[in-house]
C-alpha positions as CSV (number, residue, x, y, z in Angstrom):
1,X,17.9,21.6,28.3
2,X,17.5,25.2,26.7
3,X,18.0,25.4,23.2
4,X,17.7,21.7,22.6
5,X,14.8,19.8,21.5
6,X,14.5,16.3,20.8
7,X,13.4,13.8,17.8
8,X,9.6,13.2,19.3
9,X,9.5,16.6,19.2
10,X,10.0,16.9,15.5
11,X,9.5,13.6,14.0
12,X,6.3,14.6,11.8
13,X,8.4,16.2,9.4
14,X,9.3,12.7,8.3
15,X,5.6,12.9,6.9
16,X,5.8,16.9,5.2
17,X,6.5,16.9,2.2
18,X,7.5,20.4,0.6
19,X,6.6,19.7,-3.2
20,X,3.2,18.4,-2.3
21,X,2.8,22.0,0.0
22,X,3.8,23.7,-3.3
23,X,1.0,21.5,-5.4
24,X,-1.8,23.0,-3.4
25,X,0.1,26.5,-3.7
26,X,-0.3,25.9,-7.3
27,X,-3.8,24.6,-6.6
28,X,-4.6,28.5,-5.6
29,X,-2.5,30.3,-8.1
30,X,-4.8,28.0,-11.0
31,X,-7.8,29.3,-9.1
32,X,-6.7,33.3,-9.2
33,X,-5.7,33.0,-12.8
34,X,-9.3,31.4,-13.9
35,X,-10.6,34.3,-11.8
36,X,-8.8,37.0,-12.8
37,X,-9.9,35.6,-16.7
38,X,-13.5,36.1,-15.3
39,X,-12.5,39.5,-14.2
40,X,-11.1,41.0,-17.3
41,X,-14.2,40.3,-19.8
42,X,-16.2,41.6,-16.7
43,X,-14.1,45.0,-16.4
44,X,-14.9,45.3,-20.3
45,X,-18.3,44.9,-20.3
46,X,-18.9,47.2,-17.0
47,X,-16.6,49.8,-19.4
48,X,-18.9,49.4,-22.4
49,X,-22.1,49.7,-20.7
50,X,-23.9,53.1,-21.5
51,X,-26.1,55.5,-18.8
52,X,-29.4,54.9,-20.7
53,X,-31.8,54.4,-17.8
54,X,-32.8,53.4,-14.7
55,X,-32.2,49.3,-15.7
56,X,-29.5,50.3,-17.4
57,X,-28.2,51.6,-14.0
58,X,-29.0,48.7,-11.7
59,X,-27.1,46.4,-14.7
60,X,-24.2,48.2,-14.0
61,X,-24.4,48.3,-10.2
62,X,-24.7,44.4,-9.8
63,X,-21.8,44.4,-12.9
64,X,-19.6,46.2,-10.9
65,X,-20.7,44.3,-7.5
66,X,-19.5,41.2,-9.6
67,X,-16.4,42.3,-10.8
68,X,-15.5,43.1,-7.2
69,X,-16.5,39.6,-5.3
70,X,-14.4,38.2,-7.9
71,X,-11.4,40.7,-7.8
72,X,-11.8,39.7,-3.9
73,X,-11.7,36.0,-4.6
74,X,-8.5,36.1,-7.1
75,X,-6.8,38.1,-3.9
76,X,-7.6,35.8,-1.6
77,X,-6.3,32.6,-3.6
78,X,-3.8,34.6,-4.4
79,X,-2.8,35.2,-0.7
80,X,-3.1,31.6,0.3
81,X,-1.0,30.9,-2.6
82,X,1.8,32.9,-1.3
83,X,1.3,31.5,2.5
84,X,1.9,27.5,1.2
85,X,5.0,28.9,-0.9
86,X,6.5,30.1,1.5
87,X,5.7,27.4,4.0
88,X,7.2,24.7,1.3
89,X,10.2,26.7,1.4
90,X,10.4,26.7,5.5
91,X,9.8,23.1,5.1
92,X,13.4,22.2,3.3
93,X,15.0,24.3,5.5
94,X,13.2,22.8,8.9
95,X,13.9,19.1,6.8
96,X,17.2,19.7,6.3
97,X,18.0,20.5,10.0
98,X,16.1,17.7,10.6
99,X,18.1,15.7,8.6
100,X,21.1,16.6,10.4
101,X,20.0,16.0,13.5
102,X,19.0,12.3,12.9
103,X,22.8,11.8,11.5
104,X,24.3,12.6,14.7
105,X,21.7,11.1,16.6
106,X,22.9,7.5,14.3
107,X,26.3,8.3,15.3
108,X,25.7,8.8,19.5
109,X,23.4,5.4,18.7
110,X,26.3,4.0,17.4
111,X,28.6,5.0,20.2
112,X,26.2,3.9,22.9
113,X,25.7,0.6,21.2
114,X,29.7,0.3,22.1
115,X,28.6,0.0,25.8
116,X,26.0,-2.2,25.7
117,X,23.0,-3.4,23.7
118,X,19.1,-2.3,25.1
119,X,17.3,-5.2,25.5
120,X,14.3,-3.9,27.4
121,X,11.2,-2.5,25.8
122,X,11.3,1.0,27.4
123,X,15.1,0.8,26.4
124,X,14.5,-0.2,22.8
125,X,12.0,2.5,22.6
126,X,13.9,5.3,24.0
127,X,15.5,8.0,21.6
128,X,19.3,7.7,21.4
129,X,19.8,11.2,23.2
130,X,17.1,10.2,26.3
131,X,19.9,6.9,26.6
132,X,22.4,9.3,26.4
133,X,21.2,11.3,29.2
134,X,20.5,8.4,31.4
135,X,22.8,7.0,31.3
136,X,25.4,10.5,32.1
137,X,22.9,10.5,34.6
138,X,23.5,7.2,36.2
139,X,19.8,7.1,36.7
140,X,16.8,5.3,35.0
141,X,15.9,2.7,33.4
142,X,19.3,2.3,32.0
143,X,21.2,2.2,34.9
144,X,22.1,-1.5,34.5
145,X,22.8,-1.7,31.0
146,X,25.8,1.0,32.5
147,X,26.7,-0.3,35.6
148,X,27.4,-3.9,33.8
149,X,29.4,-2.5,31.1
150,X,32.4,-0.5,31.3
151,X,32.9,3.1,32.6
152,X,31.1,5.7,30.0
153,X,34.0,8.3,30.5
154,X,35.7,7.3,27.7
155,X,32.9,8.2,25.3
156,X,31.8,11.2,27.3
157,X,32.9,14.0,25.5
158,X,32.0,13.0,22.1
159,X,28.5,11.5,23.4
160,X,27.9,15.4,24.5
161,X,29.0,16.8,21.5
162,X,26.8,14.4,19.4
163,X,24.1,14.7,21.9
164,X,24.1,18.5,21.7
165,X,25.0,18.3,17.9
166,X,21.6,16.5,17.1
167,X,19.4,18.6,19.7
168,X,20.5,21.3,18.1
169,X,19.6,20.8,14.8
170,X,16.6,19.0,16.1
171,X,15.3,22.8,18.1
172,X,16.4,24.9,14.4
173,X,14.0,22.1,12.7
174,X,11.4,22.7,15.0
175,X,12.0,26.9,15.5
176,X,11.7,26.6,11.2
177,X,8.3,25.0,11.2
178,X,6.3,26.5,13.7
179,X,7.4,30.4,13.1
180,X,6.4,29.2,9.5
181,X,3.5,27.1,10.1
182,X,2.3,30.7,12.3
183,X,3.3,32.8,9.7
184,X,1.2,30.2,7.1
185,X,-1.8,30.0,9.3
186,X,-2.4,33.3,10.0
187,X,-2.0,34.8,6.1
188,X,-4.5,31.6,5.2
189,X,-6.7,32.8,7.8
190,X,-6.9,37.0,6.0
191,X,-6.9,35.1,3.0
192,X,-10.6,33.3,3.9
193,X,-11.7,36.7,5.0
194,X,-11.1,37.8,1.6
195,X,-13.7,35.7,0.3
196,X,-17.3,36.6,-0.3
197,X,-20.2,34.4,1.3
198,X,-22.9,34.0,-1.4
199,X,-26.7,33.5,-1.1
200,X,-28.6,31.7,-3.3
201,X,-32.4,32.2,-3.5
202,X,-35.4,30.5,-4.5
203,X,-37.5,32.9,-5.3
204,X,-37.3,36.9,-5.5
205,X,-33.8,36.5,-6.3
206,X,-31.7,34.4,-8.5
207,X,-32.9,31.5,-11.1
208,X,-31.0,28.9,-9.7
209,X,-32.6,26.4,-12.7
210,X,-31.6,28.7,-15.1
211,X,-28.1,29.5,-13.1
212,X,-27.5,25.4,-12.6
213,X,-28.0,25.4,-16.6
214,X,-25.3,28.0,-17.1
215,X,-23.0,26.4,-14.6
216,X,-23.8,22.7,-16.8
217,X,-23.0,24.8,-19.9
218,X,-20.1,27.0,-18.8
219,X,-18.4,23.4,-17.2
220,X,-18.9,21.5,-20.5
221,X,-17.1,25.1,-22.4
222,X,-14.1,25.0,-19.7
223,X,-12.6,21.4,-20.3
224,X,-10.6,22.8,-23.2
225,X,-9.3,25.9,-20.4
226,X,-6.3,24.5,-19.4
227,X,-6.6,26.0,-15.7
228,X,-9.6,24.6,-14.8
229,X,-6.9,21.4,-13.3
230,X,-3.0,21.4,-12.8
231,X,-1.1,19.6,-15.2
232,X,-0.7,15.7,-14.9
233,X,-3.4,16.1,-11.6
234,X,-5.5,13.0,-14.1
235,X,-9.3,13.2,-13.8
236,X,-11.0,15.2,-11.3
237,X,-12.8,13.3,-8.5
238,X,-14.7,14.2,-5.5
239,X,-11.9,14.7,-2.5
240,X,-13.0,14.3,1.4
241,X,-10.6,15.0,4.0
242,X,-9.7,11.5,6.1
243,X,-12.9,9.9,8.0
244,X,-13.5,10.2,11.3
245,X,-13.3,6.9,14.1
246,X,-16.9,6.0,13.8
247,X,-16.9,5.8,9.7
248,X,-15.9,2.0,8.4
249,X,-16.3,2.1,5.0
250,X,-14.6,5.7,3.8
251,X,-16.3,7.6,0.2
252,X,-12.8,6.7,-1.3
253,X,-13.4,2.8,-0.9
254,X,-16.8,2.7,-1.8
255,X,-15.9,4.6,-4.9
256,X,-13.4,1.8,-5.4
257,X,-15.6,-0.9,-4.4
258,X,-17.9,0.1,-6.9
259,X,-15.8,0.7,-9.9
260,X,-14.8,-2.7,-9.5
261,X,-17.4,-4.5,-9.6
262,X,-17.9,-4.0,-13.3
263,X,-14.4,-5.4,-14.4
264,X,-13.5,-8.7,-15.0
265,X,-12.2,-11.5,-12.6
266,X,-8.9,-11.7,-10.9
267,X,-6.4,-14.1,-10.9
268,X,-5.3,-14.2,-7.4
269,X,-1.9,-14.8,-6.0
270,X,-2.5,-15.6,-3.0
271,X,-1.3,-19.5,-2.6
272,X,0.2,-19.7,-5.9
273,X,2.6,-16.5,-6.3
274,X,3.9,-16.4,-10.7
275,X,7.6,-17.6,-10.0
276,X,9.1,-16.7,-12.9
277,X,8.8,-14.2,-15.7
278,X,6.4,-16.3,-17.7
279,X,3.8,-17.2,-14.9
280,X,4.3,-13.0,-14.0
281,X,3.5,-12.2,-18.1
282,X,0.3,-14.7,-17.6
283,X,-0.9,-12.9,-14.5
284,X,-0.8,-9.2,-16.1
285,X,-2.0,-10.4,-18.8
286,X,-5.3,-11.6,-17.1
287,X,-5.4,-8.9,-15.4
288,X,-4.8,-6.0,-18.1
289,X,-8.3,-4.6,-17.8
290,X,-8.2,-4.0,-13.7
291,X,-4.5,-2.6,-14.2
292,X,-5.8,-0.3,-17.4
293,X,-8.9,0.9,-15.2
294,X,-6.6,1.3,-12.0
295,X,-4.4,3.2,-13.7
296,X,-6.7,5.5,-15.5
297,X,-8.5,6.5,-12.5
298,X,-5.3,7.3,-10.8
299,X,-4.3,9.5,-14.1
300,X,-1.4,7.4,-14.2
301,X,0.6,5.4,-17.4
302,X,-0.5,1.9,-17.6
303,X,2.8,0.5,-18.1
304,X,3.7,2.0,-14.6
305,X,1.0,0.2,-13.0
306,X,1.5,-2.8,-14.6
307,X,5.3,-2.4,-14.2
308,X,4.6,-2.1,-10.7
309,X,2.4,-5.4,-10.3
310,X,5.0,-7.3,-12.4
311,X,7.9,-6.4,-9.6
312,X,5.6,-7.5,-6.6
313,X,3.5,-10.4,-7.7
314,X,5.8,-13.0,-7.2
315,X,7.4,-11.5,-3.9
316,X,5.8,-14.3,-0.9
317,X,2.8,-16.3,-0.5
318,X,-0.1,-14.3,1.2
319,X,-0.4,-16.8,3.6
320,X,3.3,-15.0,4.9
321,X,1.6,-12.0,5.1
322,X,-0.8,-12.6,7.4
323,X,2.1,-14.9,9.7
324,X,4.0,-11.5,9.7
325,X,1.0,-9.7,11.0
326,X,0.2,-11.9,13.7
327,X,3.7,-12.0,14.9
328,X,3.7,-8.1,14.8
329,X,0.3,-7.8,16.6
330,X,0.9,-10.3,19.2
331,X,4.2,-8.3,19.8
332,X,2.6,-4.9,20.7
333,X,-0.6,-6.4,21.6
334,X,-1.5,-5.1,25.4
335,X,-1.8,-8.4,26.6
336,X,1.6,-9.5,24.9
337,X,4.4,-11.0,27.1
338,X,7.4,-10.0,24.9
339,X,9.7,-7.7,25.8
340,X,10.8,-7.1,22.6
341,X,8.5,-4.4,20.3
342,X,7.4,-5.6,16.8
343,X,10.0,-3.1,15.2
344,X,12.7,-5.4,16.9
345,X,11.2,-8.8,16.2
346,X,14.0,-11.5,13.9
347,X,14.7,-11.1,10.6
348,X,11.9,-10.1,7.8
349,X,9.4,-10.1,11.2
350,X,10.6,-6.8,12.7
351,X,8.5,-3.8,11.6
352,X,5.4,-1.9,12.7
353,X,2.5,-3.3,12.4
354,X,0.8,-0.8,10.3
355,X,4.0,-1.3,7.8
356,X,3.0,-4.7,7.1
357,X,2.3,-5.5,3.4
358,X,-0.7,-7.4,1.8
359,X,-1.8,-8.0,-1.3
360,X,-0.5,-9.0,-4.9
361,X,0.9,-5.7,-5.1
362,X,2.4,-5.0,-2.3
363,X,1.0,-1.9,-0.6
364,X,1.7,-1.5,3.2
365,X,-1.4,-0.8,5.8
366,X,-0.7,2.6,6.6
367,X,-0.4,3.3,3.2
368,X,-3.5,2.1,2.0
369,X,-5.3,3.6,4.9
370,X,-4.1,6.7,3.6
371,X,-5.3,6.1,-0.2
372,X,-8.8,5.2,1.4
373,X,-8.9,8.6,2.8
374,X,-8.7,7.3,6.8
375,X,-6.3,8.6,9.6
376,X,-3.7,6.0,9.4
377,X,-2.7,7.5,12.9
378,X,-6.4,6.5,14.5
379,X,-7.4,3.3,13.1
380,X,-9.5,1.8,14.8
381,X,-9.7,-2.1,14.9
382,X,-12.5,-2.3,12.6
383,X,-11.1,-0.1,9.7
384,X,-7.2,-1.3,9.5
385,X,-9.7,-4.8,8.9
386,X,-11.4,-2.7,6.3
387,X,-8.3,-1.9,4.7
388,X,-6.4,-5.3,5.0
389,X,-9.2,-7.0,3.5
390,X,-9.6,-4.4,0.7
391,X,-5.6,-4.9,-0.1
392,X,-5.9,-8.8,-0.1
393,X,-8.8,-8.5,-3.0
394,X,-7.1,-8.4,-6.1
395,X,-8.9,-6.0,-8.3
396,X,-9.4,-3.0,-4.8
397,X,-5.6,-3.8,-4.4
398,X,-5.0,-2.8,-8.2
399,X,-6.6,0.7,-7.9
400,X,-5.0,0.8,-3.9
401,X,-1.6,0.8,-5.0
402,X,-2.5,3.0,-8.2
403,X,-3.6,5.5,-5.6
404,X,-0.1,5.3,-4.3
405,X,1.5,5.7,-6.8
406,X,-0.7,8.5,-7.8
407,X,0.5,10.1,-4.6
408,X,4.2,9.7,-5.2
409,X,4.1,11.1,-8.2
410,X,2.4,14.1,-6.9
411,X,4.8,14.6,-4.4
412,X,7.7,14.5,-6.7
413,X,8.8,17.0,-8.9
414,X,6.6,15.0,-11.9
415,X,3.4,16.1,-10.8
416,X,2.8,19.0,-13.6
417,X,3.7,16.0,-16.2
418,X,0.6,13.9,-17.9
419,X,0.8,10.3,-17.6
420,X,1.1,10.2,-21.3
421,X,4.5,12.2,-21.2
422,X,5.7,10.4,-18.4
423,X,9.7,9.1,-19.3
424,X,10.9,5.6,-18.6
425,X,13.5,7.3,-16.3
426,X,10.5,9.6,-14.6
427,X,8.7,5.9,-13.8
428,X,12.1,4.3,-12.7
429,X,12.4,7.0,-10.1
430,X,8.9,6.3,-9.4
431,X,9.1,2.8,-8.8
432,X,12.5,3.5,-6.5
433,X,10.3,5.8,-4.7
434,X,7.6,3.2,-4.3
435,X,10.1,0.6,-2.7
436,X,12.2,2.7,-0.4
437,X,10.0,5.6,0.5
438,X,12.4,8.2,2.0
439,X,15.3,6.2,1.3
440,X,14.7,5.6,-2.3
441,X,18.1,6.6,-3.2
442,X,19.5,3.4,-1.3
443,X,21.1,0.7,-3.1
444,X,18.3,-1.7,-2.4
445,X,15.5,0.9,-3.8
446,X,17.8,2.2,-7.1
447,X,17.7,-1.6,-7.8
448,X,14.0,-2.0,-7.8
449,X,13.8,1.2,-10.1
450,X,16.6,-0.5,-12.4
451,X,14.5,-3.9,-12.0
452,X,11.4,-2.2,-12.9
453,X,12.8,-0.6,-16.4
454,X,14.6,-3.3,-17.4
455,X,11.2,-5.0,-17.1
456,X,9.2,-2.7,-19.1
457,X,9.4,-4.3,-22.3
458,X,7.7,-7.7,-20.9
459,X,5.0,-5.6,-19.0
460,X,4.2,-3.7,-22.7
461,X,3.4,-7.0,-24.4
462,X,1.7,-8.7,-21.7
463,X,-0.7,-5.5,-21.7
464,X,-1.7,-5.6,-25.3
């Protein structure tokens, strides 16, 4: 239908996030200001420099050849800044039409569900506005949920106006993003153009010993510089973009895999969970040193770490886990028999199966795929093994979830503040965040957050 769009058609924005788009934004604007305090002492020096000769020509030739490249490089960050900023700021807009849409869309669900429930999987699966139009349609796969209820007249009109309600807001969501994400795209695109391809030589050229010393030299000078990193990023480390199919064992994990292997032994939970507060201070308190090392290579608080562990340690056996798994698996396995999807499965059982949880800090699949820096939309067999396995060791699942949390907090609007200035009430929100993910703000998720403080006493003294 013109001027309508649907969910499917918009769903990844569930997945943007605006603040994070804003980080890297601020990622370039870092970059231009270090530049353009390269350029200034440059400008000076190509100012001072007096026509004595012939040398003292060429000096000021390549000075002034410098000064340029890097007058060319500051532009070009600075460009790129102003692309993402405006792209995060298309991104509310497209979120909050988005937002919208899905509240109608409840509401149609809701006055559907008066007529009937779907039981089939292709019912279950369908969006709430594809029911909708079946079933106006009196043709589809829903033709005998309608025909064995009672007539849909009565709900007609307000279906439409839901239906249209939510496809409209669904079609300004998407109209948002995409002129934005052109608009973003191509300024990103002038804004590489802007930047200089170098050459380094062996020999007829450049020192590149004596240039690798300067670099070792000027490095070691600018970790007082406060824009050589964002505020509260924590420690620098390498960063590759998310492994492809073939990879099994991603740069992130075998950093982690490697870091652990110095640090102490872990007390599992895996068929002994602490049930009480006691048995939870024992287990932190074992396992301060992997907590402490998780959080510092995260650039996170320690007490937020801990505080994290000490909520999700005692939740189930790990043997649960892995029930809830197989259940989920078998249910959207190709071969299953069920005509009910793993998102629809009883009680605690219902979920996808990438959402399932493992470890003594609970950190869902998809999730950790994501810390490990793989495509948590393409995982292949072998690597969601990879990353269950990694979540189920203790001391991998410490720095996993620290990674997490890492990422929250980047995504929030604490990601300028160092761990060490980090509130109690900053963490709280962090922890709520952790537990309800989008819907943090829920009463279930506030809980955890207020669980979490109230808790923070208890995690300080079993981390001494």
């Amino acid at each position: 239908m013109s001027g309508l769009s649907h969910r499917k058609d918009v769903e990844f924005l569930e997945e943007c996030n605006p603040p994070l788009v804003e980080r890297n934004a601020a990622e370039f604007r870092r970059l231009r200001d270090l530049l353009v305090q390269v350029e200034e002492p440059a400008r000076r020096a190509e100012t001072r420099t007096q026509w004595q000769s012939d040398g003292s020509h060429t000096y000021t030739s390549r000075l002034a050849e410098a000064r340029q490249l890097v007058t060319h490089m500051a532009e070009g960050y600075d460009k790129a800044a102003s692309a993402l900023h405006a792209y995060a700021l298309a991104l509310v807009t497209a979120k909050t039409h988005y937002s919208n849409g899905k509240r109608s869309e409840r509401a149609l669900a809701a006055l559907i569900g008066t007529k009937g429930t779907a039981i089939t999987r292709t019912a279950q699966e369908a969006e709430p506005m594809r029911q909708w139009e079946d079933m106006r349609a009196t043709t589809g796969f829903l033709d005998g949920l309608a025909e064995l209820t009672m007539d849909v007249d009565d709900i007609r009109d307000e279906a439409n106006r839901l239906h249209d309600d939510a496809g409209g807001n669904f079609q300004l969501a998407k109209t948002a993003e995409q002129e934005a994400r052109s608009t973003c795209v191509h300024a990103l695109k002038q804004a590489y153009e802007l930047l200089p391809e170098f050459t380094v030589k062996g020999s007829g050229g450049v020192d590149v010993y004596a240039a690798m010393a300067d670099i070792r030299r000027e490095a070691a000078e600018a970790r007082t510089n406060p824009l050589t990193h964002l505020p509260g990023s924590g420690p620098k480390r390498e960063m590759t973009g998310p492994v492809g199919e073939d990879a099994l064992i991603s740069p992130q994990l075998r950093d982690i895999r490697m870091r652990v292997a110095g640090l102490p032994e872990a007390d599992d939970n895996y068929w002994d969970p602490p049930g009480n507060d006691k048995e939870r201070a024992e287990w932190i308190s074992h396992n301060k040193e992997i907590l402490r090392a998780a959080a510092r290579h995260s650039g996170l608080p320690e007490e937020l770490v801990a505080g994290i562990a000490w909520k999700e340690i005692g939740g189930q056996w790990g043997i649960i886990d892995d029930g809830v798994d197989f259940f989920r698996r078998s249910a959207d396995a190709p071969w299953g028999l069920s005509p009910i999807t793993a998102e629809n499965l009883p009680l605690r059982l219902g979920g996808n199966v990438d959402e399932t949880s493992f470890g003594p800090i609970a950190v869902q699949v998809r999730r950790g795929a994501e810390v490990l820096g793989y495509d948590p939309e393409h995982l292949t067999d072998e690597q969601r093994s990879v990353v269950q396995s990694s979540l189920q060791d203790p001391k991998q699942n410490a720095f996993i979830a620290a990674g997490f949390l890492a990422q929250i907090k980047a995504e929030t609007g604490y990601a300028n503040i160092p761990a060490d200035q980090l509130t109690e009430a900053q963490m709280q929100e962090i922890a709520a965040r952790y537990n309800g993910g989008p819907y943090w703000e829920s009463g279930k998720a506030q809980g955890y957050g207020d669980d979490f403080r109230n808790n923070l006493g208890n995690v300080k003294d079993a981390m001494r």
